[in-house]
N, C-alpha and C positions, 0 to 999 in steps of 0.2 A: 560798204561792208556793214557799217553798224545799222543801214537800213533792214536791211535783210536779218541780223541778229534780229533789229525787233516787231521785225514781220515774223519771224516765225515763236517769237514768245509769247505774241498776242496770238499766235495759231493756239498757242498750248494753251494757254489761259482757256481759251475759247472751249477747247475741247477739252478738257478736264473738269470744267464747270456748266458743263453742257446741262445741266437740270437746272441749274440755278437760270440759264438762260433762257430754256423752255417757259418753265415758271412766268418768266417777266412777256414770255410771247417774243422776243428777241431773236430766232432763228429762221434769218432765210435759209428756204430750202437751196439754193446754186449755191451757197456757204456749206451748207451742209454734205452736199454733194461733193463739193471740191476736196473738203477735209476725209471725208471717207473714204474716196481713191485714192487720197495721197498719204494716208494711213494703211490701204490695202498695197500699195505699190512701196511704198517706203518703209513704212513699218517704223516709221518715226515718234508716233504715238501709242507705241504699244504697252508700255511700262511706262509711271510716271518717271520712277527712276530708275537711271542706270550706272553701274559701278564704273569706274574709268577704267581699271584693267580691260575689262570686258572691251570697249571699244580699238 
């Protein structure tokens, strides 16, 4: 379980900081790919924050 927690906070890092990574030249495109379906399909990255009621 805690694998998984920090697979998906280095997702978020990843994708929140997405210019600062561009910048460095740091973005495979199959990375990129992966995170953008699974933000169109999940909608997990949509906001950085979300209120806890809400969920």
């Amino acid at each position: 379980m805690r694998a998984v927690t920090i697979l998906l906070m280095l997702m978020h890092l990843y994708w929140f900081c997405l210019g600062f990574f561009l910048q460095l030249g740091w973005t495979p495109e199959v990375i990129n790919r992966i995170l953008g379906n699974f933000n169109r399909k999940a909608g997990l990255f949509h906001t950085l924050f979300i209120p806890k009621d809400l969920l």
